[in-house]
TORMAR-843769 format. One record per residue: x, y, z of N, C-alpha, C in turn; residue in one letter. Coordinates in Angstrom, 2 decimals. Layout:
# TORMAR-843769
atom nu = X nv = Y nw = Z cau = X cav = Y caw = Z cu = X cv = Y cw = Z res = A .
...
//
This chain:
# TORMAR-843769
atom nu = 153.60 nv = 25.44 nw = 95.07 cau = 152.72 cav = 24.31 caw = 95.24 cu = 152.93 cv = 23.36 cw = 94.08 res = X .
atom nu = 152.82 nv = 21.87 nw = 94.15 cau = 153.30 cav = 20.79 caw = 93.24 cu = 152.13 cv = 20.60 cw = 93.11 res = X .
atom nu = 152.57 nv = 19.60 nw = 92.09 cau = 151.42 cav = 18.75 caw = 91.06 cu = 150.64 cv = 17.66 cw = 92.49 res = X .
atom nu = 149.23 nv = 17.82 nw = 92.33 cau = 148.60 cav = 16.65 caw = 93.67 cu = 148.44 cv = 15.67 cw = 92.80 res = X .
atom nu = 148.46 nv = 14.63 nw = 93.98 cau = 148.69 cav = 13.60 caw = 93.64 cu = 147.08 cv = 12.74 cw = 93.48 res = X .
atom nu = 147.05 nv = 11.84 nw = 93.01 cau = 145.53 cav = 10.93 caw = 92.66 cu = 144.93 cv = 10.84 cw = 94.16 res = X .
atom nu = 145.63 nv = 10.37 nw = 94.83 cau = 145.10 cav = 10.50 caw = 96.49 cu = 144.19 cv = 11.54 cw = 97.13 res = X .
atom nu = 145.12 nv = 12.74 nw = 96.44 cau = 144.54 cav = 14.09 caw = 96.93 cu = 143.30 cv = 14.49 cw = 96.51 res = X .
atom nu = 143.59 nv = 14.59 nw = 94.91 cau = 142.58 cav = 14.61 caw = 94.28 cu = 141.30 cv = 13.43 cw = 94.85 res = X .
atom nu = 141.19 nv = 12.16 nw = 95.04 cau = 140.06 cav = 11.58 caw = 95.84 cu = 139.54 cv = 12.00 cw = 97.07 res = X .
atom nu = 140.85 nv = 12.82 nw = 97.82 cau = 140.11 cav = 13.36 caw = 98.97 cu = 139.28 cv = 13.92 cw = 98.88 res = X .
atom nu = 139.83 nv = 14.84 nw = 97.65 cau = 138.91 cav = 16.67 caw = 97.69 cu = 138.11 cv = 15.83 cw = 96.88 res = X .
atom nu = 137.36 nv = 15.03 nw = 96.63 cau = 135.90 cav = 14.68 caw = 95.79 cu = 135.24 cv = 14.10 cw = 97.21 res = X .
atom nu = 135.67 nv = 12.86 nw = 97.98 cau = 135.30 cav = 12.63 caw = 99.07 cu = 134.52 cv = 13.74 cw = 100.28 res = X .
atom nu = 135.70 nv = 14.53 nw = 100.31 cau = 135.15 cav = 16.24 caw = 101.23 cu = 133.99 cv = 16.23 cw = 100.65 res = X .
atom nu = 133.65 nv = 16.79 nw = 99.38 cau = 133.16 cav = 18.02 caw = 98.58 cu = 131.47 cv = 16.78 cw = 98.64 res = X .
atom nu = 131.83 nv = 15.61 nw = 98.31 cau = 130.62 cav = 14.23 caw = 98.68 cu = 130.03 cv = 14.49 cw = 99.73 res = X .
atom nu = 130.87 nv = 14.65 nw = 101.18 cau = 130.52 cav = 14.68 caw = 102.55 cu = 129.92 cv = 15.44 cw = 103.04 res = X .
atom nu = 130.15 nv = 16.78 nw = 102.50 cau = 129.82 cav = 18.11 caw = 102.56 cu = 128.59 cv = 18.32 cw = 102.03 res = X .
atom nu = 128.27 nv = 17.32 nw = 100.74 cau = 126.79 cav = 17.65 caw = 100.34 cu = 126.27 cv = 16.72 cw = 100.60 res = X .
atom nu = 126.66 nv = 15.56 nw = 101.66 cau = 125.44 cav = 15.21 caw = 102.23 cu = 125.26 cv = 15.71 cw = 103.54 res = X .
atom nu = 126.01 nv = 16.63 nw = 103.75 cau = 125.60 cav = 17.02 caw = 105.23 cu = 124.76 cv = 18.08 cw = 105.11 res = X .
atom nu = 125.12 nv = 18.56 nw = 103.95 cau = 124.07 cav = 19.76 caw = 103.65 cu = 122.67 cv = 19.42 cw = 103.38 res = X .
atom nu = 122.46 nv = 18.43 nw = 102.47 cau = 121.23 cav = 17.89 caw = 102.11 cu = 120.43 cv = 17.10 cw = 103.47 res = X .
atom nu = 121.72 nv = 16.31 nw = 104.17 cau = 120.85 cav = 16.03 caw = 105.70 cu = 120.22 cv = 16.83 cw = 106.48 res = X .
atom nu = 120.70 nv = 18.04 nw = 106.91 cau = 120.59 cav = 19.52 caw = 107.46 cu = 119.17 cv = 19.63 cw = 106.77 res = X .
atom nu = 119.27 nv = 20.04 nw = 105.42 cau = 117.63 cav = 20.49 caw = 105.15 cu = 117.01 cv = 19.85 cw = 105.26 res = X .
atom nu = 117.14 nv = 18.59 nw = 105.12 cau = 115.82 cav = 17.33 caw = 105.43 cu = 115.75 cv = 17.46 cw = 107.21 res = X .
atom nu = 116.43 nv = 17.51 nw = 107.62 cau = 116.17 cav = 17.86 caw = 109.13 cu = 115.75 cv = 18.87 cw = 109.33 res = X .
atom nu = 115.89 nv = 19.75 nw = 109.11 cau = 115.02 cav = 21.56 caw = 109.27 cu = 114.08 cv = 21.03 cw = 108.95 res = X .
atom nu = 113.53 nv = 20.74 nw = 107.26 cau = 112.04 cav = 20.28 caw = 107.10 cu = 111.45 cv = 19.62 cw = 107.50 res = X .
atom nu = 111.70 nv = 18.79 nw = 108.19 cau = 111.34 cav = 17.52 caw = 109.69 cu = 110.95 cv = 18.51 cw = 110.95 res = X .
atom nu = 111.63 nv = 19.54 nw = 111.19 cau = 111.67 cav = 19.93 caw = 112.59 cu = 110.79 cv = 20.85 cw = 112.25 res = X .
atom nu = 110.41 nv = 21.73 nw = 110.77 cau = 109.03 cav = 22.39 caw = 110.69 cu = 108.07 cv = 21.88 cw = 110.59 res = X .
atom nu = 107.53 nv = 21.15 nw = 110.26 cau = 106.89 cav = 20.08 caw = 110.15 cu = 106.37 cv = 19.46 cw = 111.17 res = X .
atom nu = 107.05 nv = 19.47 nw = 112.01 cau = 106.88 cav = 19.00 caw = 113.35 cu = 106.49 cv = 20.24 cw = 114.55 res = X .
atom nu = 107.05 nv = 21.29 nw = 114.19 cau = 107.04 cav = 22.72 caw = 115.05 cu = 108.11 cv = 22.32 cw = 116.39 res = X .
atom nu = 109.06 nv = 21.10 nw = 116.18 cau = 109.45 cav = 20.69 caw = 117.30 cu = 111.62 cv = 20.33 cw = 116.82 res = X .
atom nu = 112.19 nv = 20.38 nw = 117.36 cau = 113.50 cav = 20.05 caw = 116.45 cu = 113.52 cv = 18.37 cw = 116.29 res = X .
atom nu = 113.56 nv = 17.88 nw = 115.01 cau = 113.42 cav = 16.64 caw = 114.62 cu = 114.90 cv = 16.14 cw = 114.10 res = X .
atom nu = 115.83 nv = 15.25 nw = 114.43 cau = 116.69 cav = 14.97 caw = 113.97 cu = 116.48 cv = 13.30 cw = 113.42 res = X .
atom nu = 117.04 nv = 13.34 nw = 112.29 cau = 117.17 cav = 11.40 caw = 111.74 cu = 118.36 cv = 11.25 cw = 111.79 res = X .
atom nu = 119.06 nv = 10.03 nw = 112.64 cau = 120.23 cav = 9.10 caw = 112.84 cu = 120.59 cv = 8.66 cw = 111.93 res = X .
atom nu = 122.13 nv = 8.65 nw = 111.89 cau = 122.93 cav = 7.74 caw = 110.99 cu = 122.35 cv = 6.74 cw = 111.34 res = X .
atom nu = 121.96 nv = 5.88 nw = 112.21 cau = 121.80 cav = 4.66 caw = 112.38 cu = 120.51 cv = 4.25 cw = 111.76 res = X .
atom nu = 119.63 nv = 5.23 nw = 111.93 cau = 118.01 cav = 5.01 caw = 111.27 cu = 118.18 cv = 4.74 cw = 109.80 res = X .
atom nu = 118.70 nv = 5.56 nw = 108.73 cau = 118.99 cav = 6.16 caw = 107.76 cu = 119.98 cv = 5.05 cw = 107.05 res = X .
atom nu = 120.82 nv = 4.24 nw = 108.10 cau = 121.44 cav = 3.07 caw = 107.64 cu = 120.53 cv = 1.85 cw = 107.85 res = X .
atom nu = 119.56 nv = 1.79 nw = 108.47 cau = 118.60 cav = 0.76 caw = 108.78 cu = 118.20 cv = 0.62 cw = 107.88 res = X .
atom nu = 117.28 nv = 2.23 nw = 107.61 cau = 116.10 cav = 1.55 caw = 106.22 cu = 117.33 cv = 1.86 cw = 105.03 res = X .
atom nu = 118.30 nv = 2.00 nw = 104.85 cau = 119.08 cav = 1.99 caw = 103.11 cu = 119.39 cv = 0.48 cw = 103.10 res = X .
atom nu = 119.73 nv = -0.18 nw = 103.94 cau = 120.52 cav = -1.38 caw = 104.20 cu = 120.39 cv = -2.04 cw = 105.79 res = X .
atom nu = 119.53 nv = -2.99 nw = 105.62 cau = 118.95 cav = -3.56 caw = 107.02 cu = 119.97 cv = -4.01 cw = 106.92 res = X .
atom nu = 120.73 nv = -5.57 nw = 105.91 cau = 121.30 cav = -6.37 caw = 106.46 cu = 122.87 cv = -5.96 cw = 107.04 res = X .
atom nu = 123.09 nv = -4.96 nw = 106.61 cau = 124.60 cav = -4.99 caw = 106.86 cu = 124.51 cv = -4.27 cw = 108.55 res = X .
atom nu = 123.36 nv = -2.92 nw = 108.82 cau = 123.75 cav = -2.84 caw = 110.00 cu = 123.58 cv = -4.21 cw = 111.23 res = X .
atom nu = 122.79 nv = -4.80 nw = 110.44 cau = 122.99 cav = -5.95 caw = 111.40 cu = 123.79 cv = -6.73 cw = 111.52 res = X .
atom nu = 124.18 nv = -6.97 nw = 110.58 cau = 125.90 cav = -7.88 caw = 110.85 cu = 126.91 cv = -7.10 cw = 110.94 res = X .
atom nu = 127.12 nv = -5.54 nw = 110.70 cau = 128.30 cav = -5.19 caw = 111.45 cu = 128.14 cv = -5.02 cw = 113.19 res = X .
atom nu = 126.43 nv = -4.87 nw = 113.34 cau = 126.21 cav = -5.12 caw = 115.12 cu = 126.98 cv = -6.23 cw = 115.44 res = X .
atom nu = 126.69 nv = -7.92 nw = 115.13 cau = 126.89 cav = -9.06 caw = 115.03 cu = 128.07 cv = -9.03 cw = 115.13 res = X .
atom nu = 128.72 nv = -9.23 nw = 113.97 cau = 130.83 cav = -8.82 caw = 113.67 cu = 131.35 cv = -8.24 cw = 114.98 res = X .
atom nu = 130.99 nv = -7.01 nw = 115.29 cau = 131.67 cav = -6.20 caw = 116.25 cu = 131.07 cv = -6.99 cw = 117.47 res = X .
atom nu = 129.87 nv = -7.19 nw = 118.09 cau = 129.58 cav = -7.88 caw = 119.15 cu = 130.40 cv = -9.12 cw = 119.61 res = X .
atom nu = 129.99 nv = -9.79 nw = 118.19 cau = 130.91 cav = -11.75 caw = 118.08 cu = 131.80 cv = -11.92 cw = 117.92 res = X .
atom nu = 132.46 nv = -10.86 nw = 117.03 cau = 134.08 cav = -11.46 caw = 116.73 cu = 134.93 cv = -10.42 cw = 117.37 res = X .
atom nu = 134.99 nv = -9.48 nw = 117.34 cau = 135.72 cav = -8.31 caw = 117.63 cu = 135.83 cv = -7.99 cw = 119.11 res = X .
atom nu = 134.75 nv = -7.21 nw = 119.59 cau = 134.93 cav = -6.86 caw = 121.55 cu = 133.74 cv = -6.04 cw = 121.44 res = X .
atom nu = 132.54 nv = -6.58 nw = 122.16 cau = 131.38 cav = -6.28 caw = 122.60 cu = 131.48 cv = -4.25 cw = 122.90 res = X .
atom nu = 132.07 nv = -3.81 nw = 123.34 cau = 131.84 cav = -2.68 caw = 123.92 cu = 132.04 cv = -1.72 cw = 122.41 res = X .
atom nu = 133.05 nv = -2.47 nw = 121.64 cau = 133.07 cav = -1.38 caw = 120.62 cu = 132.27 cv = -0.70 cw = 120.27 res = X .
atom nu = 130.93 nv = -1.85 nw = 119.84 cau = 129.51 cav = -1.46 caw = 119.40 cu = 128.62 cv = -0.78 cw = 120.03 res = X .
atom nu = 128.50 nv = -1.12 nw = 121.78 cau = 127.99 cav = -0.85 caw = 122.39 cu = 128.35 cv = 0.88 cw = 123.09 res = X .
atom nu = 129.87 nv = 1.08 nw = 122.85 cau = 130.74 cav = 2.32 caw = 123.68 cu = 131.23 cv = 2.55 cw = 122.39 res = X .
atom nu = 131.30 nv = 2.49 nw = 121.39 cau = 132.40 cav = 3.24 caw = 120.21 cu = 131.01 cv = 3.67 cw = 118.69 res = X .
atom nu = 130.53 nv = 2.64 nw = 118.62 cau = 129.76 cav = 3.02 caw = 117.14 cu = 128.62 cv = 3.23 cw = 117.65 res = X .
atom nu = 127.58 nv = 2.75 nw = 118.40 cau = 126.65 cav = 2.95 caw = 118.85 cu = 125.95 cv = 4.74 cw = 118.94 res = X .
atom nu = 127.04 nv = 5.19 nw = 119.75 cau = 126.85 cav = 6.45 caw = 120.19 cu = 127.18 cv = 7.25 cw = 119.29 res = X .
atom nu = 128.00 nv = 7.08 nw = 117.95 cau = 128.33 cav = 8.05 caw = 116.95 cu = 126.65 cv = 7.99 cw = 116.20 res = X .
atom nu = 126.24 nv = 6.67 nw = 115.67 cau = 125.14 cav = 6.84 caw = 114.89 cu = 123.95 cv = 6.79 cw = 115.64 res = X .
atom nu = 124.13 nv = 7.07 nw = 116.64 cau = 122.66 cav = 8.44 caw = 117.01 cu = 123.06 cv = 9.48 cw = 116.85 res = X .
atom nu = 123.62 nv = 10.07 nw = 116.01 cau = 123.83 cav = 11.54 caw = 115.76 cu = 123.36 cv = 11.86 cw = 114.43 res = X .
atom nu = 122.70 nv = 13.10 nw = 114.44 cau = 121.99 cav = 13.60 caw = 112.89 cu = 123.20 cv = 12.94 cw = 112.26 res = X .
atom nu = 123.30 nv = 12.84 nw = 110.82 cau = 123.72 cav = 12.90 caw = 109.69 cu = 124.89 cv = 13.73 cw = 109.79 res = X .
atom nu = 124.54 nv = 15.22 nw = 109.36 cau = 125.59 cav = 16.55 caw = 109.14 cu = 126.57 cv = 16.50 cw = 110.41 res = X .
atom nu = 125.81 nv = 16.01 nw = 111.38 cau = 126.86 cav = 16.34 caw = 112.55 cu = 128.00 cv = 15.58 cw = 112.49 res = X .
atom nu = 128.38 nv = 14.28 nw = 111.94 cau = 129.14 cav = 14.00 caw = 111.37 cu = 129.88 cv = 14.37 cw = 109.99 res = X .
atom nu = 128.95 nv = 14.01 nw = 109.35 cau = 129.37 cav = 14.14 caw = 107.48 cu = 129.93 cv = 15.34 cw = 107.38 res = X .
atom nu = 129.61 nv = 16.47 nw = 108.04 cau = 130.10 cav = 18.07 caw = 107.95 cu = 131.33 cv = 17.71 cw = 108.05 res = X .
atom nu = 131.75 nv = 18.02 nw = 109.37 cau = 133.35 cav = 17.95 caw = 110.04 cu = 134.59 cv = 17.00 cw = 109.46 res = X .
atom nu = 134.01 nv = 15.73 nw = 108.83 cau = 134.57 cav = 14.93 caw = 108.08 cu = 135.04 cv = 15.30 cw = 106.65 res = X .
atom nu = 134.16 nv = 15.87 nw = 106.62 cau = 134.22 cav = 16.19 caw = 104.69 cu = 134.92 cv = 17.39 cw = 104.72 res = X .
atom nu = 134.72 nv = 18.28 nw = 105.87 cau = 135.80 cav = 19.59 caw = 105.75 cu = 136.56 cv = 19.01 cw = 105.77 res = X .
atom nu = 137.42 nv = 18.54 nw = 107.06 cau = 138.66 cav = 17.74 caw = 106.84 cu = 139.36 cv = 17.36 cw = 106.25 res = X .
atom nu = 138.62 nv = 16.31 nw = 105.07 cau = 139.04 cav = 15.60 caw = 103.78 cu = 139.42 cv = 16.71 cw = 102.32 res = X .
atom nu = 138.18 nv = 17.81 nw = 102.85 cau = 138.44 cav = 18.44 caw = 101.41 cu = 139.62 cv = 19.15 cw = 101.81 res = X .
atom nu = 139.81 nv = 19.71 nw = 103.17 cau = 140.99 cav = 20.89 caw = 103.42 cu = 142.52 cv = 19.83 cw = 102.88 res = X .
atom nu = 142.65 nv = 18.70 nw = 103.56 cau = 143.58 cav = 18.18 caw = 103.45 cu = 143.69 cv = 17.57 cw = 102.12 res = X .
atom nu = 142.91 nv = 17.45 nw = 101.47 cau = 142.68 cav = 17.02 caw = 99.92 cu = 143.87 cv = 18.47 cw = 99.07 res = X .
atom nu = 143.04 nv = 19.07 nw = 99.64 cau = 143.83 cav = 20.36 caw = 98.73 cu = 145.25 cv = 21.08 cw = 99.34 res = X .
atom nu = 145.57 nv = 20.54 nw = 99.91 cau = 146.76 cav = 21.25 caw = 100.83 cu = 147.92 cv = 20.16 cw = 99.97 res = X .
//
């Protein structure tokens, strides 16, 4: 195995980032869903609302106006109704496996 390269090395910090926010999303969702006695999940999309109103609204805008209506509507839309981890997990494995390989 060779010397990794700066790239790599950003992956495997990226992963190892992704990974703990999927973890930290996960428990804030368990503690939501006890709390509730019911399974409670919070959206990427919610979670990007209240961190940063303006931008999800102009990347709605961007992708609607300039780009091709369905993207938003058929491509991003449907990813960020999904918990948090259910993304950030699978991503960040990814990044870290291939980070270190």
């Amino acid at each position: 195995m060779g010397q990794r390269t700066t790239f790599q090395w950003i992956q495997t910090v990226f992963g190892l980032a992704l990974i703990a926010i999927a973890i930290l999303a996960l428990g804030y969702d368990a503690q939501l869903s006890s709390a509730e006695m019911e399974p409670q999940f919070k959206p990427i999309g919610q979670w990007w609302f209240e961190l940063h109103r303006g931008s999800y609204g102009g990347v709605q805008v961007f992708l609607e106006r300039y780009l091709w209506p369905p993207l938003w509507s058929h491509g991003l839309l449907p990813v960020i109704q999904w918990p948090v981890w259910v993304v950030a997990g699978p991503v960040g494995i990814i990044a870290f496996v291939f980070g270190r390989s």
